[in-house]
C-alpha positions as a printed NumPy array, in Angstrom:
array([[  0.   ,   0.   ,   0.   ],
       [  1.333,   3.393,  -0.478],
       [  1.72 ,   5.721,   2.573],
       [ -0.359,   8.969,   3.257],
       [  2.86 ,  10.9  ,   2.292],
       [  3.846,   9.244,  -0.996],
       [  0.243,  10.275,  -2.234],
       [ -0.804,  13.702,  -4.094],
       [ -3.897,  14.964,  -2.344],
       [ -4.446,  18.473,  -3.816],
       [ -6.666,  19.109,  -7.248],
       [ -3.671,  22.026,  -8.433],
       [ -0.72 ,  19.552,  -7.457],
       [ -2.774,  17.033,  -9.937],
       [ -3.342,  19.676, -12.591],
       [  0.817,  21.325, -12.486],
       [  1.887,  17.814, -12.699],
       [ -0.615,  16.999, -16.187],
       [ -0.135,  20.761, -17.338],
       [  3.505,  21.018, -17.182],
       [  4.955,  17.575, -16.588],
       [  6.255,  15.223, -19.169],
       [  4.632,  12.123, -20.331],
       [  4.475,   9.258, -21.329],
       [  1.755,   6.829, -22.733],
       [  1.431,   3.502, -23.504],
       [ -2.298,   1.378, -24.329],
       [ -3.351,   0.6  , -20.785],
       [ -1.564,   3.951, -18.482],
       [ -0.775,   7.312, -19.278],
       [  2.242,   8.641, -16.941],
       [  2.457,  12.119, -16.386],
       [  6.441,  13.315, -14.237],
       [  7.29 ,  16.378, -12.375],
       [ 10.668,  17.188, -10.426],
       [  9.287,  20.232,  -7.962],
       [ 13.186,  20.418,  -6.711],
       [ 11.857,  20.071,  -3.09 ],
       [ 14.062,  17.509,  -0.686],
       [ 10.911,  15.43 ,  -0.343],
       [  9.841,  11.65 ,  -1.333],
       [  8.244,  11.082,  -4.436],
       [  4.812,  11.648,  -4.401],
       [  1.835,   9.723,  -6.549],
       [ -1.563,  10.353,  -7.61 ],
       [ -4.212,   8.17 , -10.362],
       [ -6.822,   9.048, -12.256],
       [ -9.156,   6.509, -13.475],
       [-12.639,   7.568, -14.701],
       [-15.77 ,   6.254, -15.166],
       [-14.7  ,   4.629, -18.393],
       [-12.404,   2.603, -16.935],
       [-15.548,   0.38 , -15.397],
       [-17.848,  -0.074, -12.822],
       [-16.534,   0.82 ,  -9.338],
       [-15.274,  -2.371,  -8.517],
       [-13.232,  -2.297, -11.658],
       [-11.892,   1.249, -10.696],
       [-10.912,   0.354,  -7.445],
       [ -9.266,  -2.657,  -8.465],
       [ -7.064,  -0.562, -11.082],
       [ -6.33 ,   1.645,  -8.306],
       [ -5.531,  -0.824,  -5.742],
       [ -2.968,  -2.413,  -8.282],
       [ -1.647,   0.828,  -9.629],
       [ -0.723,   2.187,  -5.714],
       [  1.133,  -1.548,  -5.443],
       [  3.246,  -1.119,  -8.23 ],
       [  3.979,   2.868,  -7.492],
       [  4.978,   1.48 ,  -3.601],
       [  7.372,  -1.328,  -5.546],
       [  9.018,   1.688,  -7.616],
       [  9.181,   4.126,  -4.823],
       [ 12.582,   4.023,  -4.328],
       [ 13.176,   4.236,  -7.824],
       [ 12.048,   7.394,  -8.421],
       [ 13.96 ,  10.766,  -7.865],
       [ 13.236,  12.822,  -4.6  ],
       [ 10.901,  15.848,  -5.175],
       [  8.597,  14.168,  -8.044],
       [  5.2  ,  14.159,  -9.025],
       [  3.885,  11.597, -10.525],
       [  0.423,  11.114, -11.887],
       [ -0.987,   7.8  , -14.126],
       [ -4.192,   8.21 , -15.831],
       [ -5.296,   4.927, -15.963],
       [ -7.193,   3.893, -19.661],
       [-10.06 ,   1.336, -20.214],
       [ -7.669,  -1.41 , -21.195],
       [ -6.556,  -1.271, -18.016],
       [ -9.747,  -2.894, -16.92 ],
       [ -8.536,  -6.11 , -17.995],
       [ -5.02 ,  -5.597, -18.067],
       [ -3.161,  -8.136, -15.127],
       [ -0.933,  -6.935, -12.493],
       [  1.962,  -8.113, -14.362],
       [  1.193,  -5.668, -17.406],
       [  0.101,  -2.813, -15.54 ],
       [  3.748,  -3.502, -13.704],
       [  5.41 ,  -3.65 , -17.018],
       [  3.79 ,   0.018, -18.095],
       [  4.359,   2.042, -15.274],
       [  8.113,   0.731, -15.105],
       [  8.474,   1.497, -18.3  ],
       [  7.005,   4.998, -18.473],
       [  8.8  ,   5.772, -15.09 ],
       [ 12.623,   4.506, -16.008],
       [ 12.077,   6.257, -19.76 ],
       [ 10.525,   9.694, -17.842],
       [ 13.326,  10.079, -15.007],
       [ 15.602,   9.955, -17.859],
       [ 14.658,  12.76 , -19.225],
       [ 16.118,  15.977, -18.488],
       [ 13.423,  18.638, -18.172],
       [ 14.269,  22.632, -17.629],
       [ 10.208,  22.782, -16.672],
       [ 11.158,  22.332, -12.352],
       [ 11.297,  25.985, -11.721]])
């Protein structure tokens, strides 16, 4: 499970991060990255909409989604935002392939250097 602290909580922290972060998609996750430059942990938040499924379904994609962000947690550079939009494939997606998106999308964003932090 991921920890109070390592979660985005605030609507504008959400919308700076999918404004002005870089991304990354793939067919099940979109992954949006921000450094804020503050000597923090690496924070995550998840969107997944009604298109995704029912609310079981939703949940479900959440629950799996915060597993994989707690797995890459340490992974990820101090002072980052980080927010997956999950898609409708992602409704039947398994744990596994989720896992395999997210990595993906997270190793190929924090290699990125961005001049966007300020």
């Amino acid at each position: 499970m991921l920890a109070r602290p390592y979660r985005l909580t605030r609507g504008s922290d959400y919308r700076m991060v999918v404004r002005r972060g870089s991304r990354c998609g793939g067919s099940r996750v979109i992954t949006s990255m921000m450094p804020t430059g503050e000597s923090r942990a690496a924070r995550f938040g998840f969107i997944i909409s009604k298109q995704v499924g029912t609310a079981v379904v939703r949940n479900t994609v959440r629950r799996r989604l915060k597993a994989v962000c707690a797995e890459a947690l340490p992974r990820v550079p101090e002072g980052t935002d980080v927010v997956i939009r999950a898609l409708p494939a992602s409704a039947t997606a398994s744990f596994a392939e989720l896992s395999a998106d997210v990595n993906r999308c997270l190793g190929r964003l924090a290699s990125v250097p961005t001049a966007s932090a300020s």
